[in-house]
C-alpha positions in Angstrom: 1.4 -8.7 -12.8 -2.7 -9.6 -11.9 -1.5 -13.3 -10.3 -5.3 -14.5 -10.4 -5.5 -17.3 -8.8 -8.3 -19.4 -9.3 -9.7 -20.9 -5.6 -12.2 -21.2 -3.8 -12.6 -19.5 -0.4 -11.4 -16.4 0.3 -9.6 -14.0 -1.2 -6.1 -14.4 -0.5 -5.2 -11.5 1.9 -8.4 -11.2 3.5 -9.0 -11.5 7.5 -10.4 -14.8 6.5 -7.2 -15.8 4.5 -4.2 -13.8 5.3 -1.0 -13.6 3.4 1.9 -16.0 4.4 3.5 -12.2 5.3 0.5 -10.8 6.9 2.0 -8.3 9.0 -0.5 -7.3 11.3 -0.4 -9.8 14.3 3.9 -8.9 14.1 3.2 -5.2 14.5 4.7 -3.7 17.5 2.0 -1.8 19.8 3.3 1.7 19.2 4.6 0.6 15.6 2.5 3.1 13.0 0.5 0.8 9.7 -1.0 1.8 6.9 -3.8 -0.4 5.4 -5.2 0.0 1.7 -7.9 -1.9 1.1 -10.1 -3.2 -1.7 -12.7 -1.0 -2.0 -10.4 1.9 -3.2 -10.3 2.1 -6.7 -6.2 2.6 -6.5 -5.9 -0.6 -4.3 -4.6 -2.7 -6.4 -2.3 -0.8 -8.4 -0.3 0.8 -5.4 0.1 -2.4 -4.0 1.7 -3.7 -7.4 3.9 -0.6 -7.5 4.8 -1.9 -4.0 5.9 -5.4 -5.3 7.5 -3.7 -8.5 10.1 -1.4 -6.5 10.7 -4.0 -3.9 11.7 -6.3 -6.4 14.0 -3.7 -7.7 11.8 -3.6 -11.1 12.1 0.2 -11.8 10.7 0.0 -15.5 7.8 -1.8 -14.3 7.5 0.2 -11.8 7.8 3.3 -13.9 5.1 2.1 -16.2 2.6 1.5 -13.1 3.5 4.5 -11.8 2.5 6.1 -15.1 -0.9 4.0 -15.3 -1.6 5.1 -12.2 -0.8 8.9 -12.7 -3.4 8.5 -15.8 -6.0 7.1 -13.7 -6.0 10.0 -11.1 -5.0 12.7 -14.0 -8.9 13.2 -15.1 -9.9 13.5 -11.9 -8.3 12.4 -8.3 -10.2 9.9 -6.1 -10.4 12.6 -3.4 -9.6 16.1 -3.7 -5.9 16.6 -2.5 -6.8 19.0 0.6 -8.6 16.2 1.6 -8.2 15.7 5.8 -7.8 11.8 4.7 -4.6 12.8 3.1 -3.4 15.1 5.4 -3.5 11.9 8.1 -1.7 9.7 5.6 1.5 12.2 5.4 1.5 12.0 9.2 1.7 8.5 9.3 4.5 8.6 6.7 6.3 11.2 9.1 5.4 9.0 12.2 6.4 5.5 10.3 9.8 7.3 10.0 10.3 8.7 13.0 9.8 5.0 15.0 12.0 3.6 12.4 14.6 6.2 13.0 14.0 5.6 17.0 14.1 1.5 16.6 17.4 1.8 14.6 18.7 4.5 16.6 19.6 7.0 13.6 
């Protein structure tokens, strides 16, 4: 799904040219984000599984998913006990819990 787009400037999503659906000047001050940027070497891939099960393309999905799983089966990007990941799983739990409190579940 790689839409390169030939332009010049920058990169669409960047500070300097942010998505039509940038998010961040929307978010809520005690709403909980998660950014993944460039420089990790998953980036781009989790962010098309993103677009894949959004757009309710589960074999594309699957397939990414797979990709994905082969890139990290060799050897993960960060070793899973990694305090980096243990913060990620409490913004998950935290993302839900605001949701839950917004919607009032």
């Amino acid at each position: 799904m790689s839409g390169d787009q030939s332009h010049s400037g920058p990169p669409l999503g960047s500070k300097a040219n942010p998505s039509k659906y940038d998010c961040l000047p929307d978010l809520a001050g005690d709403e909980p984000y998660f950014v993944i940027r460039a420089h990790d070497p998953l980036s781009d891939s989790l962010v098309e599984l993103h677009a894949y099960i959004g757009a309710g393309q589960s074999g594309a999905a699957h397939n990414k998913l797979a990709e994905i799983m082969a890139l990290t089966s060799a050897r993960p990007p960060r070793p899973s006990d990694s305090p980096k990941y243990r913060e990620t799983f409490a913004i998950s739990q935290s993302m839900e819990r605001w949701r839950e409190s917004k919607n009032g579940l």
